[in-house]
N, C-alpha and C positions, 0 to 999 in steps of 0.2 A: 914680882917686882917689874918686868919685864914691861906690861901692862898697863905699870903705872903713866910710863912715857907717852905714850901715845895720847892717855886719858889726859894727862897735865899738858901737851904740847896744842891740847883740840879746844881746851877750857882756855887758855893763853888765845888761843886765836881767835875762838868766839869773843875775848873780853877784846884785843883790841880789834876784830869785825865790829862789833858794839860802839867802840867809842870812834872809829872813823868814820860809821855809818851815819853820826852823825854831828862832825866836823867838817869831813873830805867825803863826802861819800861815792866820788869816783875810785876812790883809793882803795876802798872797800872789799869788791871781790877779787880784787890782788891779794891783800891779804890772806882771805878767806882761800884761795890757789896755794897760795906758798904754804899755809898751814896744812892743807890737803898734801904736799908733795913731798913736806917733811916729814908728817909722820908714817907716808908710805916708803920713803927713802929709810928711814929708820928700822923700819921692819922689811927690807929688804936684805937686809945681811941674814936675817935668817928662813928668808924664802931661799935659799938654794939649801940651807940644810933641809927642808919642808918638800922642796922638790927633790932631792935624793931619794928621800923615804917615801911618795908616794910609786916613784918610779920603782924602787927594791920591791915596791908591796906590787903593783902591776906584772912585775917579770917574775916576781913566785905565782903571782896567780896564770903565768901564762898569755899573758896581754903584749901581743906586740909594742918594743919600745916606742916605734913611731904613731903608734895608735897613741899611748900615753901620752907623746907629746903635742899631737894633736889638741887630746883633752884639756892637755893645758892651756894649752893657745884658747883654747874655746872659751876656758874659766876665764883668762886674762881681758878678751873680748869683754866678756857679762860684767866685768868690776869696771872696767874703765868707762863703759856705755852707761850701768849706773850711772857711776860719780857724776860723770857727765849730765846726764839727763837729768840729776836733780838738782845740779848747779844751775841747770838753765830753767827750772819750775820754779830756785830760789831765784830769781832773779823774774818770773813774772813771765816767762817764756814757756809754756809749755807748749805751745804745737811744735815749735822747735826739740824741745825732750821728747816730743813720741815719733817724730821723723827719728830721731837719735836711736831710739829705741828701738825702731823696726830697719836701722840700716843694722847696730847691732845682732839682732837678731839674723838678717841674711848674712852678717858675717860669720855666725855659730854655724847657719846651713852652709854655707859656701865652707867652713870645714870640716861639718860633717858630710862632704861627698862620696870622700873614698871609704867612710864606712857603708853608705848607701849603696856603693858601687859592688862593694862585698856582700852587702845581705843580697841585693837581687841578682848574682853570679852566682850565688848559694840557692836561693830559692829558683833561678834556671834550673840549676843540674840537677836539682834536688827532681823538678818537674819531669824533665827530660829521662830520667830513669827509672 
């Protein structure tokens, strides 16, 4: 049931993106924003239970928690760079989405450093003895 929200809050939005599009159609990807933020706001009560549980499964497996939270960070990066980038393709912008898309991405590398920083400290000593 949980489910259904999102699907009925996204069908709601596209019906009025639809009909402002073509009344008001400045008005339009306003809406289309708000319908995006509600139904991420909505399922955000239960991203922290989602993030407890992936963190419990990291710390049995041995994963440092700050590594996990890194990973997170990185995940949160890729969904919003999405979003983004195809709001701006829907809108007839796409060289803007792929600049979008490749800042995103040096955002994933800029924090995937200090795992980088460990593999090649690791493959030093590994070398060196």
């Amino acid at each position: 049931m949980e489910l259904l929200r999102p699907a009925a809050a996204a069908i709601l939005t596209l019906f009025l993106y639809a009909l402002l599009r073509q009344q008001r159609s400045e008005f339009a990807p306003l809406v289309l924003l708000a319908g995006i933020f509600l139904i991420l706001f909505s399922f955000a009560a239960h991203a922290g239970g989602l993030r407890a549980e992936i963190r419990a499964m990291l710390e049995t497996a041995g994963v440092d928690p700050s590594a996990a939270a890194i990973l997170l960070r990185a995940l949160g990066v890729c969904i919003v760079t999405q979003i983004a980038a195809d709001l701006c393709r829907d809108h007839a912008a796409s060289a803007l989405a792929t600049v979008l898309e490749l800042v995103g991405r040096l955002g994933v590398l800029i924090l995937a450093l200090p795992f980088l920083r460990a593999v090649l400290s690791i493959a030093s000593e590994m070398m060196n003895d």
